[in-house]
C-alpha positions in Angstrom: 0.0 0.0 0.0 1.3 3.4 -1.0 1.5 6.5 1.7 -1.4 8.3 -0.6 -3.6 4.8 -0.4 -2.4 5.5 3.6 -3.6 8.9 3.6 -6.9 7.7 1.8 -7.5 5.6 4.3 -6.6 7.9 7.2 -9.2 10.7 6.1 -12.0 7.9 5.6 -11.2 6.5 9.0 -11.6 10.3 10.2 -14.6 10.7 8.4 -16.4 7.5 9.7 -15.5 8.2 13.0 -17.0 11.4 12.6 -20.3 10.1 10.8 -20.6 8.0 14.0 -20.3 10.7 16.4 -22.9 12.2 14.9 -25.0 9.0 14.6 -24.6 8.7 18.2 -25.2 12.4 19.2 -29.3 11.8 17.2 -29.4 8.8 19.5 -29.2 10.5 22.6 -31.3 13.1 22.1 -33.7 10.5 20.8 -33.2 8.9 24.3 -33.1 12.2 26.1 -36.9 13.1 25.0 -38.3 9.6 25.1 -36.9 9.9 29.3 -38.8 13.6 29.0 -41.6 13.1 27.4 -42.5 9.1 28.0 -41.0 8.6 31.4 -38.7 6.0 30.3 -36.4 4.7 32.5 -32.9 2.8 31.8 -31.1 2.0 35.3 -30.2 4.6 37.6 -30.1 6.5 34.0 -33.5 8.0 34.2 -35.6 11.6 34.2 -35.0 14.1 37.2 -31.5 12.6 37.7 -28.5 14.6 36.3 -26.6 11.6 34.8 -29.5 10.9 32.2 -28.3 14.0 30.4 -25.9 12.2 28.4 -27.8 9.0 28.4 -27.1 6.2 27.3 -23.4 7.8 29.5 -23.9 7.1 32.9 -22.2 10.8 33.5 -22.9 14.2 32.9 -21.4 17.7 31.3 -18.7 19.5 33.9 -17.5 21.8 32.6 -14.6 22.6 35.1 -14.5 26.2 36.2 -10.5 26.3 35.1 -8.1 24.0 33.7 -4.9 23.8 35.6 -1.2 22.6 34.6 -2.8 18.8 34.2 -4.4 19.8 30.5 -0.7 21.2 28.8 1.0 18.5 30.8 -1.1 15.7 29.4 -0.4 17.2 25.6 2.8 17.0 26.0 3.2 13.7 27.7 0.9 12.0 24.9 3.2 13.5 22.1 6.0 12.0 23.9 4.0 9.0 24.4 3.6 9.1 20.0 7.6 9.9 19.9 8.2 6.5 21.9 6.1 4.5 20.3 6.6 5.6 16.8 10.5 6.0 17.0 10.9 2.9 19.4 8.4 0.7 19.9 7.5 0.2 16.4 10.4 -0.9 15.5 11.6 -4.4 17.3 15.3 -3.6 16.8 15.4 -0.6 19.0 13.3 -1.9 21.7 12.9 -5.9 22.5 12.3 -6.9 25.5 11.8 -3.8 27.3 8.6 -2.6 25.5 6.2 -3.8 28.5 7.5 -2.4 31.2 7.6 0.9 29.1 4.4 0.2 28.0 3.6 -0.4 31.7 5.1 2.9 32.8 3.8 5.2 29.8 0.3 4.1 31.4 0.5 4.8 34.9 1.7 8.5 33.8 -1.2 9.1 31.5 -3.7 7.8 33.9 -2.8 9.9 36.7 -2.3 12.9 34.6 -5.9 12.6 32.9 -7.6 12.1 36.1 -5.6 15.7 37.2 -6.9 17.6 34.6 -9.4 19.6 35.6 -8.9 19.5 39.6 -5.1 18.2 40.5 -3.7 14.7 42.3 -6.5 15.4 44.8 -9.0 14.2 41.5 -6.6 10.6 41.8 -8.3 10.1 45.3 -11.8 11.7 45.4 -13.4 8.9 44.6 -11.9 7.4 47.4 -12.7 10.2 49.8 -16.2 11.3 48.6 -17.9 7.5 48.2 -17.4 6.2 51.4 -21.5 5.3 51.3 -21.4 3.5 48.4 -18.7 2.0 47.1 -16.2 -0.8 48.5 -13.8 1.7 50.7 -16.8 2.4 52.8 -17.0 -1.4 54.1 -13.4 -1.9 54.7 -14.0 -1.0 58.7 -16.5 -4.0 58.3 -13.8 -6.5 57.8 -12.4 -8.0 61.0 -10.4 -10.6 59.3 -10.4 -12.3 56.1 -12.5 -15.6 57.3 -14.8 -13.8 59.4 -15.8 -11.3 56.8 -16.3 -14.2 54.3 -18.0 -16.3 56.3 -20.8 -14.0 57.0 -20.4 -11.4 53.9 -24.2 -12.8 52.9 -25.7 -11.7 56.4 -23.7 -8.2 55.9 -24.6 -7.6 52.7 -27.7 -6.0 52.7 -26.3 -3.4 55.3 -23.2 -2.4 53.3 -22.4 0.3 51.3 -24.4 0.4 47.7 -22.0 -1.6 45.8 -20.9 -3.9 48.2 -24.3 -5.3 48.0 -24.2 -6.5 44.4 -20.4 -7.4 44.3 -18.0 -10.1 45.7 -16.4 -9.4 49.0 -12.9 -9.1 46.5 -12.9 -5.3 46.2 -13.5 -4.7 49.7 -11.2 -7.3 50.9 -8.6 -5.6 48.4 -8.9 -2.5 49.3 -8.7 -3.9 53.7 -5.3 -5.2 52.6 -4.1 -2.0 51.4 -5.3 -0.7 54.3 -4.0 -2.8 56.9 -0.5 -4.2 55.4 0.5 -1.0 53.4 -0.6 2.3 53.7 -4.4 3.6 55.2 -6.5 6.0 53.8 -7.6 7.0 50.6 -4.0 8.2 48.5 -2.8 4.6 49.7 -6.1 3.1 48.2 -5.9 5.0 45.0 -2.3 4.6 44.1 -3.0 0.8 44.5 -5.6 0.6 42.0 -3.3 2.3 39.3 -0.4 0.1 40.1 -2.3 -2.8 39.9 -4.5 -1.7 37.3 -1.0 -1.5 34.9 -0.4 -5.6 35.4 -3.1 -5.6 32.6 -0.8 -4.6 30.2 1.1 -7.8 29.8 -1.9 -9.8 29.6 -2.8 -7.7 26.8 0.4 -7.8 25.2 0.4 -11.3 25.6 -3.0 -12.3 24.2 -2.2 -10.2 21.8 1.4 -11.4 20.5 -1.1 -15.0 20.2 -2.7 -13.5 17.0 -0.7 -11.0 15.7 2.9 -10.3 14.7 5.1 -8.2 17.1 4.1 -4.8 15.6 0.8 -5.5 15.4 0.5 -6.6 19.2 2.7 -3.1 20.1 -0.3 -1.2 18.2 -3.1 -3.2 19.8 -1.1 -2.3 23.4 -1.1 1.3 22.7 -4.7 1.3 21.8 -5.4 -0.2 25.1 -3.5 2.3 27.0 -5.4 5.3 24.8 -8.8 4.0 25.0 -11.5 6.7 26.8 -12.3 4.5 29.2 -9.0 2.8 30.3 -7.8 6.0 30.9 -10.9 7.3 32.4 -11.5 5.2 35.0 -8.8 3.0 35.6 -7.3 5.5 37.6 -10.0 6.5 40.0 -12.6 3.1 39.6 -12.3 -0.4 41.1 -13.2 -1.2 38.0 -9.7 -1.1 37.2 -8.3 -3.8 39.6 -11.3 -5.9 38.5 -10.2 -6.3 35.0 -6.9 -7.6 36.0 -8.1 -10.9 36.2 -10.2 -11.1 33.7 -7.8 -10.3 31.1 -5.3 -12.5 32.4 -8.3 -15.1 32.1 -8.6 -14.2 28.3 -5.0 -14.4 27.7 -4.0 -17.7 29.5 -7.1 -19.8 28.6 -6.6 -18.7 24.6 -2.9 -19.3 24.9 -3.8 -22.9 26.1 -4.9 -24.0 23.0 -1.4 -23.8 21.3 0.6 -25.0 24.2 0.4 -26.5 27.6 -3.1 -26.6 28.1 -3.1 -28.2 31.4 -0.9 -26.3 33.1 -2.0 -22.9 31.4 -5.5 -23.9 31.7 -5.5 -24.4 35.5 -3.9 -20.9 35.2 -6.4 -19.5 33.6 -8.9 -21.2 35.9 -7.4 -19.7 38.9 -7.1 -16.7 37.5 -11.1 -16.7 36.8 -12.2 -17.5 40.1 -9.9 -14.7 41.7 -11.7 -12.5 39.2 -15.4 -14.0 40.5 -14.6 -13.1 44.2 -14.3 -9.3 42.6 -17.2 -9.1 40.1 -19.8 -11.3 38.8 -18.9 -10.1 35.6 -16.6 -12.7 35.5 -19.9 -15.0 34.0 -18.4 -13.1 31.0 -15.1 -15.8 30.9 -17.8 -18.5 30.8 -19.7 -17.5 28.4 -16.8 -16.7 26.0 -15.2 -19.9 26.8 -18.0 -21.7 25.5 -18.0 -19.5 22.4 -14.4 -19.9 21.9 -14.6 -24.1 21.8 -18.1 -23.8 20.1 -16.2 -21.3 17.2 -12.7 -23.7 17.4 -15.2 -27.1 16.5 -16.4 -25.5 13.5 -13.0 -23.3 12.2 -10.1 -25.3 14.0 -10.8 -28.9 14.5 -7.2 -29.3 14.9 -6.7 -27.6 18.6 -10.3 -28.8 19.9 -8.8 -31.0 22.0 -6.2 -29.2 23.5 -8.9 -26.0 23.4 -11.5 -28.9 25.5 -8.6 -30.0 28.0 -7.8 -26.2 29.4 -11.5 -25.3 29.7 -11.6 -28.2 32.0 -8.5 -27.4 33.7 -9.8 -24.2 34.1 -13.3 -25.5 35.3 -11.2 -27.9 37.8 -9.3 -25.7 38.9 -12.1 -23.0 40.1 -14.0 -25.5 41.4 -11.0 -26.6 43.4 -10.5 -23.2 44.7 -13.9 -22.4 45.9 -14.5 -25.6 47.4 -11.0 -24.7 49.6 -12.4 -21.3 50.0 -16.0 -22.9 51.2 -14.0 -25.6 53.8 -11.6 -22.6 54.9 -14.3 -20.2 55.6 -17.7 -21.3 54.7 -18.2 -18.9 51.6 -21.0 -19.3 49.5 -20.7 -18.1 46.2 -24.4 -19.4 44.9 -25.8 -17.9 48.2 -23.7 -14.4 47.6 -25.1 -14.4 43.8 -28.3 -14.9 45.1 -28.4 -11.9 47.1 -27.0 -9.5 44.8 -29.6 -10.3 42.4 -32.3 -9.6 44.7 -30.2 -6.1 46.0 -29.9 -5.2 42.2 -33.7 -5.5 41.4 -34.3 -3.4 44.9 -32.0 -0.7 43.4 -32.7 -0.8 40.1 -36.5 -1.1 40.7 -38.4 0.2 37.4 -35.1 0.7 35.1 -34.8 -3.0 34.8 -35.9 -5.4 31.8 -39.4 -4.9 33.6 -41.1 -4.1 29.9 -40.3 -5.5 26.2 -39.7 -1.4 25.5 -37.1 -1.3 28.4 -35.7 -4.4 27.3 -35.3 -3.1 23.5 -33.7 -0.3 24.8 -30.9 -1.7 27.1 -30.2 -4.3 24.3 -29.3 -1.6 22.2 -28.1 1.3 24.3 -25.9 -1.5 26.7 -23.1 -2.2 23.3 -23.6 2.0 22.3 -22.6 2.9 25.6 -19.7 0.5 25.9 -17.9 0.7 21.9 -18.5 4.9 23.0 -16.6 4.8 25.6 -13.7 2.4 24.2 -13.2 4.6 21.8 -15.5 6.2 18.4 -12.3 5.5 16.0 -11.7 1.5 17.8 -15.8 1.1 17.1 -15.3 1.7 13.6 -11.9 0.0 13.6 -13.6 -3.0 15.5 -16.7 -3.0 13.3 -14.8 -3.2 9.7 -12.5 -6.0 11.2 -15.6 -7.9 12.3 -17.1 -7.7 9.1 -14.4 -9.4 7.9 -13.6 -11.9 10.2 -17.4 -13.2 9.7 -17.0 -13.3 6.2 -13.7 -15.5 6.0 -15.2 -17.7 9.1 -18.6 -18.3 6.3 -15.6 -20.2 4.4 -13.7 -21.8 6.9 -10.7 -19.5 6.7 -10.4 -17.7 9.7 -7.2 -16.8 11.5 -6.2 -16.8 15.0 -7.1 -13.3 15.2 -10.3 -14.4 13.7 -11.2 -16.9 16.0 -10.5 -14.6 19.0 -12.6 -12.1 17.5 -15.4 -13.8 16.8 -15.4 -15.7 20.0 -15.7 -12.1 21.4 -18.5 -11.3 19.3 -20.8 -14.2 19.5 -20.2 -13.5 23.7 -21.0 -10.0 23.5 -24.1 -10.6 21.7 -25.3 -13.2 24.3 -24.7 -10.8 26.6 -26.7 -8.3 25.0 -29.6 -10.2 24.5 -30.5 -11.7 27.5 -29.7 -8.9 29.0 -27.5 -9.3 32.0 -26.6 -5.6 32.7 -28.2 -2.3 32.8 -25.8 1.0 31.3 -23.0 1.8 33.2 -21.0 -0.7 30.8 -18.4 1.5 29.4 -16.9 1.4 33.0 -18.0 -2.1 33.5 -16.8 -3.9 30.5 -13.4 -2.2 30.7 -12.0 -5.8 30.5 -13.7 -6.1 27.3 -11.2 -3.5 25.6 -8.2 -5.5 25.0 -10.5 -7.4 22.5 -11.7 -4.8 21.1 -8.3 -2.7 20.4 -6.4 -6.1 19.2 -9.1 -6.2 16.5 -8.4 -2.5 15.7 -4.7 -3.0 15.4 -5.2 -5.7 13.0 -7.5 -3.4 10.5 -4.6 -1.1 10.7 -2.0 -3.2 10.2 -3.7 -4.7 6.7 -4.6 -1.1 6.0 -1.2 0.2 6.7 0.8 -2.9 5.2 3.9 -2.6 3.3 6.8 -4.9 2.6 8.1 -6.4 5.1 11.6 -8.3 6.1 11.0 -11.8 5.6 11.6 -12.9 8.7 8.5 -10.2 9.7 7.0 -11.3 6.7 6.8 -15.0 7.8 5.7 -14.4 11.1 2.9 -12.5 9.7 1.7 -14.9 7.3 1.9 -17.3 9.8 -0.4 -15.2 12.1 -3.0 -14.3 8.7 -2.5 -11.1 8.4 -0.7 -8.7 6.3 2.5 -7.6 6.5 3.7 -3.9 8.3 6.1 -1.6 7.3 9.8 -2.4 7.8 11.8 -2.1 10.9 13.0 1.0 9.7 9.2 2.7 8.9 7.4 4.5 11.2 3.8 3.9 11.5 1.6 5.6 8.6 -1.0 8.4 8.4 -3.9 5.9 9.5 -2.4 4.9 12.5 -1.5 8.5 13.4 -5.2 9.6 12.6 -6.5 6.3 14.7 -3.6 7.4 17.9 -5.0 11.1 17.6 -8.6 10.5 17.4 -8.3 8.4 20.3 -6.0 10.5 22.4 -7.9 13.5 21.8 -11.6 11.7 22.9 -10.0 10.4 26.1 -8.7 13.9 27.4 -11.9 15.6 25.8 -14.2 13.4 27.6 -12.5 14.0 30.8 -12.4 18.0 30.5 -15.8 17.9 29.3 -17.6 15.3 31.2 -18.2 14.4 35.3 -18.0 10.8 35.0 -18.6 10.2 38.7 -15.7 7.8 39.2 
């Protein structure tokens, strides 16, 4: 592909994102006057509240009163971010082994300095300070000890802070440790979400690196890093140390089909149940697993098995844990389950799937929400990948990339349907992003490809996709457009926007 065929592609890209910004902005203010004018109600998104104002957003316009040092500061850090990246870290000669820790680094600088935009460190910690009556912090004086607080978590959760009622005990019990063997109070709590909140990276480097070539799974990194809502809330949302898990989940139990699938898959299993004791959004592993080995029967017969012996290792291994977990301290994850469900419908009384129109509505609004805070330019990105994906998979021919796309699709659309959640998702499915930005960097990279060395060259072929500029080349005007787009969303979304967390 020639740099003008690049450019080409770079100011369609722009102009598709843009044609879906717009698309979106009709479809809010088609729900904004159905919640004015027909009473309808979507969660805790609903009329007389302030958050429905950028519904299907659970957040609202802020605009802050002055910008401090945080907005220049974040400028300039992102164009350094672009330097490094596009100087060093496309190009596997100049930076090998090194690149995740950067990568790792580079995040937890632009998370903090997005969250200080528009109110200074003190914005790192707020969340911390001002939500002690409904989110996990608030419950931390609850725990005694470890066993105790498990053992009876299903007695205490109807008297616990908002969210403690519909979660795990993981978050609290997360955020007691910090407490206890590290640092109290509220800067301890929040500088340990965005430490841990950066061991994502490798996972999605990793998982990556499974269906791409090395460039590729740099790209698909960055993207991960850039995306709105990574950078949004991992800093200042429990959210972030939530999707730890889950990601590793994704990345062990689809590395296990290539390669040690016992071991990796009891790896993976372990890794999901840590991820259950946080969120139930963990059903989400499940439900992609059985995707994933539903999608490897039809397209790749020939790692079914090993695919079918880490899902059980997996299954083994959680059931393992929480039946040591159960003898240990008596902890009942069915009984927990039950309870949140019946605290949720309590809460969400009238904004649930309680009519066919409601449950139109979330169906729809639940995957806007989500792909709008990933990211407008990864949505389209995401979307024109898809399409393609599905159409080799019609003739047998898709790649690993393909498989671990589609495997993502066919869960999100269960998802959808039945439908297990109710807005707030573009906070919630944070986990979901790796997926979505691996399939991004992949359109880019077939968009953007060149000639190759043929040691890249192989690899790539070997992987299914096409082939990226040399080690030499810098990445071209679509993946600048793509880097920019979704830079500039994530620190316009924070200026603009009081996204509660």
């Amino acid at each position: 592909m020639t740099d003008s065929a690049s450019r080409w592609f770079a100011q369609r890209l722009l102009r598709r994102t843009l044609a879906l910004a717009g698309a979106l902005v009709g479809y809010h203010f088609l729900l904004a006057w159905l919640m004015r004018h027909a009473g309808l109600v979507l969660g805790v998104v609903r009329p007389g509240t302030k958050v429905y104002r950028l519904v299907p957003l659970y957040c609202e316009i802020d605009l802050p009163g002055r910008l401090n040092f945080g907005l220049p500061a974040v400028v300039v850090v992102l164009a350094g971010f672009w330097r490094w990246f596009a100087s060093a870290a496309w190009n596997p000669r100049r930076l090998r082994r090194g690149f995740v820790p950067a990568a790792m680094a580079w995040y937890v600088g632009l998370a903090c300095l997005v969250a200080m935009i528009d109110g200074g460190p003190s914005r790192l910690w707020r969340p911390y300070k001002n939500l002690h009556n409904t989110d996990y912090i608030g419950a931390v004086d609850r725990v005694e000890s470890v066993r105790g607080y498990l053992r009876d978590f299903t007695a205490l959760q109807p008297t616990l802070p908002l969210h403690c009622r519909t979660h795990p005990p993981g978050g609290t019990l997360f955020l007691w440790a910090i407490d206890r063997h590290v640092w109290p109070g509220d800067r301890a709590a929040a500088l340990a979400t965005i430490l841990v909140a950066a061991l994502a990276v490798p996972a999605v480097h990793g998982l990556a690196r499974e269906v791409c070539s090395r460039r590729t799974a740099r790209l698909a990194t960055v993207l991960f890093i850039l995306a709105p809502n990574v950078l949004l809330f991992t800093a200042t949302s429990m959210e972030a140390v939530f999707m730890v898990p889950m990601v590793w989940t994704f990345y062990l139990l689809f590395r296990a089909r290539r390669r040690r699938p016992v071991v990796l898959g009891v790896a993976g299993g372990i890794a999901a149940s840590v991820a259950a004791l946080m969120t139930f959004s963990a059903a989400w592993l499940a439900i992609w697993a059985v995707v994933l080995a539903v999608i490897t029967a039809v397209f790749d017969r020939r790692r079914l098995r090993a695919t079918l012996v880490a899902l059980a290792s997996a299954a083994a291994a959680s059931l393992v844990f929480y039946g040591l977990l159960w003898g240990w301290s008596g902890y009942n994850l069915v009984s927990v389950l039950t309870t949140a469900v019946g605290q949720h419908a309590r809460i969400m009384e009238g904004g649930n799937q309680a009519t066919f129109g409601q449950y139109v509505h979330l169906t729809v609004a639940n995957p806007v929400a989500f792909f709008t805070g990933t990211g407008l330019v990864l949505a389209v990105l995401w979307a024109a990948r898809t399409w393609k994906d599905a159409r080799s998979g019609l003739f047998f021919l898709a790649t690993r990339g393909g498989l671990l796309n589609l495997s993502f699709l066919g869960a999100l659309a269960i998802v959808v349907v039945a439908p297990l959640y109710t807005l707030e998702v573009e906070r919630i499915w944070i986990f979901l992003v790796p997926l979505v930005a691996i399939a991004a960097a992949r359109e880019l990279q077939e968009c953007e490809g060149r000639a190759s060395r043929s040691s890249d060259l192989g690899n790539s072929q070997n992987m299914g996709e096409t082939p990226v500029a040399s080690d030499e080349a810098r990445p071209g005007p679509a993946i600048r457009m793509a880097f920019v787009l979704l830079a500039g969303q994530s620190v316009l979304m924070e200026v603009v926007l009081n996204t509660l967390w």
